[in-house]
Backbone as a chain_set.jsonl record, in Angstrom:
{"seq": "XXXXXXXXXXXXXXXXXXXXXXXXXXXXXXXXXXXXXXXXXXXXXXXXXXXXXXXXXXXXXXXXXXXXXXXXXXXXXXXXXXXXXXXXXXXXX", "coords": {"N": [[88.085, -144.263, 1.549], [88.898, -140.959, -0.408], [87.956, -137.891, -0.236], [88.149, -135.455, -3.043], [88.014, -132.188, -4.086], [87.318, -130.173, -6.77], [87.129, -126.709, -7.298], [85.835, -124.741, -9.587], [86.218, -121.734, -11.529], [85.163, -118.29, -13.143], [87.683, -116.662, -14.919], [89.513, -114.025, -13.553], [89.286, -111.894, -15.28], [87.035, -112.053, -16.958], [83.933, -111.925, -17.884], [80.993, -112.198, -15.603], [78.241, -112.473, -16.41], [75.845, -113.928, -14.809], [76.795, -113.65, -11.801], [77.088, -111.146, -11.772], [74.049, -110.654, -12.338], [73.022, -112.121, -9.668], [74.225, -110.341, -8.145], [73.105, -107.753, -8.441], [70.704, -108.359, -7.389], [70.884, -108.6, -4.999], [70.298, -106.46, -3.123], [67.619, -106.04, -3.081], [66.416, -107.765, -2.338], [66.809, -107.603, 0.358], [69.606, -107.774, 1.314], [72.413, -106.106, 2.459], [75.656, -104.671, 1.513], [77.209, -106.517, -0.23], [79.592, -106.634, -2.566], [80.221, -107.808, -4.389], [79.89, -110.431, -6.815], [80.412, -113.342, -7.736], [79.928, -116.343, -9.935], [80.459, -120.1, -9.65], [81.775, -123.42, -10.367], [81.662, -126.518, -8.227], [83.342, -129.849, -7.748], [83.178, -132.644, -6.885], [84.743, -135.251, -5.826], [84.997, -138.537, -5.364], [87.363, -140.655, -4.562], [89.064, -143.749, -5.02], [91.183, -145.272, -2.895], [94.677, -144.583, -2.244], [95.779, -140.558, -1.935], [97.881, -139.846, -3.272], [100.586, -138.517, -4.902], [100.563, -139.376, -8.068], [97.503, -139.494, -8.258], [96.618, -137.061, -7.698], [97.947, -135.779, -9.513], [96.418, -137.189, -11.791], [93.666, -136.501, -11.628], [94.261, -133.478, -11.749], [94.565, -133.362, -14.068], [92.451, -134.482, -15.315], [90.788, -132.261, -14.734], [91.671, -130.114, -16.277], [90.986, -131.088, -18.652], [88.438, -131.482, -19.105], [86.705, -130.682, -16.471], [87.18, -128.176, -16.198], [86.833, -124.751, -18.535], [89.831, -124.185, -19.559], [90.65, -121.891, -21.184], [89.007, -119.693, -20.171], [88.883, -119.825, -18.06], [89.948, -121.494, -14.158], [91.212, -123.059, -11.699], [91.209, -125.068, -8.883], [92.114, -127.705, -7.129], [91.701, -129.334, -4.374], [92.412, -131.592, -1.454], [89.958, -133.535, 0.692], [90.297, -134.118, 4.469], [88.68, -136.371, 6.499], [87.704, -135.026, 8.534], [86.42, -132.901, 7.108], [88.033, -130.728, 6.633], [89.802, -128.677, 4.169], [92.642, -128.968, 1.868], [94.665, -127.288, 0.187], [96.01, -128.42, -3.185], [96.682, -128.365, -5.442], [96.715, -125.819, -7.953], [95.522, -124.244, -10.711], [95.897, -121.49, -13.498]], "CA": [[87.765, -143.484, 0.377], [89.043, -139.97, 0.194], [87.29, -136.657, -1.482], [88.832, -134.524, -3.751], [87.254, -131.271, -4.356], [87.884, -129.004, -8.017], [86.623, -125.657, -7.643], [85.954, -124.168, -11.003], [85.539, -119.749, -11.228], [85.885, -117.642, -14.327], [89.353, -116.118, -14.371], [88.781, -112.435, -12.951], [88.843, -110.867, -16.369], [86.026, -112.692, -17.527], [82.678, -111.211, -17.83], [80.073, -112.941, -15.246], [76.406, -112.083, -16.08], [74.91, -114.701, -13.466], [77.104, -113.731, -10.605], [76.175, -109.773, -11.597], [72.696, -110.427, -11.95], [72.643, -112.224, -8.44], [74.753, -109.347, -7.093], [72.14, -106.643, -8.507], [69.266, -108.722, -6.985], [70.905, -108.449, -3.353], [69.852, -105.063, -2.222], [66.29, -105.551, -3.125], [66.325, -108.698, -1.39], [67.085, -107.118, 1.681], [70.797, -108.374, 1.478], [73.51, -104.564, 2.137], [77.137, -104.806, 1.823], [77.938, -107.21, -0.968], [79.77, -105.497, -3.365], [81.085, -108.6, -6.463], [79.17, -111.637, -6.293], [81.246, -114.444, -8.8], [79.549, -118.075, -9.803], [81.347, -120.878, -10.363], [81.242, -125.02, -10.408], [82.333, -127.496, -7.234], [82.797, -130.935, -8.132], [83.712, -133.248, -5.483], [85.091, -136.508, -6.115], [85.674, -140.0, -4.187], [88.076, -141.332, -5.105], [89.17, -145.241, -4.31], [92.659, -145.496, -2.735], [95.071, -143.23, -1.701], [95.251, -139.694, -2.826], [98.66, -139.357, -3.344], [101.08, -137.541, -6.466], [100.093, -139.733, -8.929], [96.626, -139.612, -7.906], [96.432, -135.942, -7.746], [97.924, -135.253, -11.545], [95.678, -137.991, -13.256], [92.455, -135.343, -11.161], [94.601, -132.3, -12.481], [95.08, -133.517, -15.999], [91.088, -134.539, -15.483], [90.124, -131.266, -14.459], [92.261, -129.596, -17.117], [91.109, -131.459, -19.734], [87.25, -132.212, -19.173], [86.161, -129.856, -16.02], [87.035, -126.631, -16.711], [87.601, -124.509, -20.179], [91.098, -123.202, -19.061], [90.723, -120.496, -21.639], [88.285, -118.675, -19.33], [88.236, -120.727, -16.143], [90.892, -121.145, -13.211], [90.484, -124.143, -11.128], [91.81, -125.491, -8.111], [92.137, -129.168, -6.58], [91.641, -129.555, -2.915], [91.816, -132.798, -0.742], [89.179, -132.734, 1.975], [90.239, -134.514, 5.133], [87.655, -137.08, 7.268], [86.892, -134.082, 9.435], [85.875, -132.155, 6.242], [89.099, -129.49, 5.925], [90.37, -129.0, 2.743], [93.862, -128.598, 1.434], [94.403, -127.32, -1.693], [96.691, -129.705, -4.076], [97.009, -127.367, -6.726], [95.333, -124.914, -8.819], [95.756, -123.509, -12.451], [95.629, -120.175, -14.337]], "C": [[88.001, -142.01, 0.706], [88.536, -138.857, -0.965], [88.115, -135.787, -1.963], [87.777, -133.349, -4.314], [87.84, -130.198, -5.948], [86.458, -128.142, -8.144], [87.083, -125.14, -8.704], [85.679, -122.445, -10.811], [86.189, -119.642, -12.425], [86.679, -116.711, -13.983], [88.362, -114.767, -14.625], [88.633, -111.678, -14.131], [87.566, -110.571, -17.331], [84.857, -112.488, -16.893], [81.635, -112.239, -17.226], [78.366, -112.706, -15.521], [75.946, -112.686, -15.489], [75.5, -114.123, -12.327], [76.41, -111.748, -10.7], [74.409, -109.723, -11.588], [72.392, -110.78, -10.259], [72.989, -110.849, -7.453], [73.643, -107.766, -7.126], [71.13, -106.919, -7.478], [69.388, -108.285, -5.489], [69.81, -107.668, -2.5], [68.228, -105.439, -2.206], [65.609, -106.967, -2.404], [66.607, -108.573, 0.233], [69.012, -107.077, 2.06], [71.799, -107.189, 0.986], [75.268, -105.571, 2.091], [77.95, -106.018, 1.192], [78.111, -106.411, -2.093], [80.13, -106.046, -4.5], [80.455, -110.14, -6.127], [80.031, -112.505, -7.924], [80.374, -115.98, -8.623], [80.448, -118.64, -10.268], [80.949, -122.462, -9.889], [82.683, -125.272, -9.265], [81.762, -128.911, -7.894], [83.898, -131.684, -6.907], [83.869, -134.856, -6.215], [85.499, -137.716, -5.18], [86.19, -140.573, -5.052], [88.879, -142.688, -4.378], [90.665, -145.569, -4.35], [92.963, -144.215, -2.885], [95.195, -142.308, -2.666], [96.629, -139.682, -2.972], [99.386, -138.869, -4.634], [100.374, -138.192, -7.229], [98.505, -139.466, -8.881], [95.855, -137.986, -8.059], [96.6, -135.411, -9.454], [97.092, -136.331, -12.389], [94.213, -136.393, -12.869], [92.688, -133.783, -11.856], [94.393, -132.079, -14.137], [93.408, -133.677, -16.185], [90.003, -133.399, -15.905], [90.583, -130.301, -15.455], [91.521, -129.649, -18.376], [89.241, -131.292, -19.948], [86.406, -131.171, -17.959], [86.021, -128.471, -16.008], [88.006, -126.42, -18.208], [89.0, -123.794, -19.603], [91.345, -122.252, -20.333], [90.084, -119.669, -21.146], [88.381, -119.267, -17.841], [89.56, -120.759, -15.314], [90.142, -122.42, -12.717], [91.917, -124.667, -9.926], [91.285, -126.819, -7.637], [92.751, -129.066, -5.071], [91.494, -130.964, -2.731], [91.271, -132.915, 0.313], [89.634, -134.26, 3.009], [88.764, -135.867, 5.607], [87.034, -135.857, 8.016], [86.089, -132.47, 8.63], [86.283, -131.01, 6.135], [89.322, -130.289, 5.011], [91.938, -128.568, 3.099], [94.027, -128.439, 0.327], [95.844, -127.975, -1.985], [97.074, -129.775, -4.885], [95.823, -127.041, -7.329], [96.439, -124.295, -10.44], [95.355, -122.101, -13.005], [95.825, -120.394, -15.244]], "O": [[87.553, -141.57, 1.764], [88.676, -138.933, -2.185], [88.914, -135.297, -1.165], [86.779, -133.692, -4.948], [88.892, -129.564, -5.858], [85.363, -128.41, -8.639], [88.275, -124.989, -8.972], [84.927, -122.039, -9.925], [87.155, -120.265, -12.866], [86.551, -115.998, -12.988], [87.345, -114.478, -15.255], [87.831, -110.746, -14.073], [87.188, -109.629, -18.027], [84.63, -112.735, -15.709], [81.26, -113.132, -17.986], [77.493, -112.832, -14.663], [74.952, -112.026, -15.189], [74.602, -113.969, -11.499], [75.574, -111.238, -9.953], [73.704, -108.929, -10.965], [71.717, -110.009, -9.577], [72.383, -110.423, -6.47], [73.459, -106.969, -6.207], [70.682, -106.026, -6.758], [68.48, -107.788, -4.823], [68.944, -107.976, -1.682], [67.607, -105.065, -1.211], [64.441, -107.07, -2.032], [66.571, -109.475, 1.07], [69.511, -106.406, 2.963], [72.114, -107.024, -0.193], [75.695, -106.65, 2.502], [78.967, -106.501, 1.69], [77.258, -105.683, -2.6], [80.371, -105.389, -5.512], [80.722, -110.773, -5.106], [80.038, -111.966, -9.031], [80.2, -116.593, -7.571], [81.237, -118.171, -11.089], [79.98, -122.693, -9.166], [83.824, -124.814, -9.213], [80.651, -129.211, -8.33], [84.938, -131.338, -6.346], [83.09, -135.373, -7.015], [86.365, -137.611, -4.312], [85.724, -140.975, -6.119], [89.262, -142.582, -3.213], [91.301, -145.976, -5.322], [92.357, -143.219, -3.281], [94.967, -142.542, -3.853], [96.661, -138.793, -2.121], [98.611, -138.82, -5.589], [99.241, -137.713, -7.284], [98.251, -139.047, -10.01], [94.707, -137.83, -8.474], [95.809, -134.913, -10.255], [97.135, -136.289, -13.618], [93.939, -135.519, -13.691], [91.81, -133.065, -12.332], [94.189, -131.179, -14.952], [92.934, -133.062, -17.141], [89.057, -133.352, -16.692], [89.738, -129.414, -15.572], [91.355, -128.672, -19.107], [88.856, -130.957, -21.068], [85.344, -130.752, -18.418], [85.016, -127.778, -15.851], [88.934, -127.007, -18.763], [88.877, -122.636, -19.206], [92.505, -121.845, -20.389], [90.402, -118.549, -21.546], [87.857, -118.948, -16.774], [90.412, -119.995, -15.767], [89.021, -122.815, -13.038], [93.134, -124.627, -10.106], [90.08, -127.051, -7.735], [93.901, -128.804, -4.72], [90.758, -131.64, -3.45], [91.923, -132.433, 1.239], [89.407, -135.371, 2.53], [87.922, -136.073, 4.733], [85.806, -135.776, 8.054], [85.535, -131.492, 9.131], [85.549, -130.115, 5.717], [89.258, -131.498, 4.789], [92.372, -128.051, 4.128], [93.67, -129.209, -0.565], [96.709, -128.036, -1.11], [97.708, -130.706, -5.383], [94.67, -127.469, -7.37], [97.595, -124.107, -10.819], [94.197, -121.765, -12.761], [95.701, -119.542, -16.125]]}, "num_chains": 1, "name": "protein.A"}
């Protein structure tokens, strides 16, 4: 069984109020020298049988269609190894 990872982030133009509120909170949390704090969604997938092309564009077309809004979002598809590297597999703008 092999994992597939789709990181989701709102495309850079796009206004975060959670990742700025965390990034305000830093300093007073003790936490110097972060200067853009961004949230975004990981979804990790097992998937049964190999990962290969086909396998990758049904996850793309998945993630396209159903995980992220690709009018604000950006998203990339990683396949994570047994030893828990990734490779990314493609990504979208």
């Amino acid at each position: 069984m092999a994992r597939v990872v789709v990181d989701v982030m709102l495309k850079p133009e796009i206004l975060d109020p959670q990742g700025q509120a965390v990034q305000r909170a830093l300093p007073r949390l003790g936490f110097q020298g972060i200067s853009d704090v961004r949230q975004g969604k990981r979804f990790e997938l097992e998937v049964d049988g190999p990962v290969d092309e086909a396998a990758l564009a049904r996850i793309h077309e998945l993630a396209e269609t159903f995980l992220a809004n690709t009018v604000i979002e950006d998203f990339v598809v990683k396949v994570e190894d047994a030893e828990g590297s990734e490779k990314v597999a493609g990504a979208a703008k």
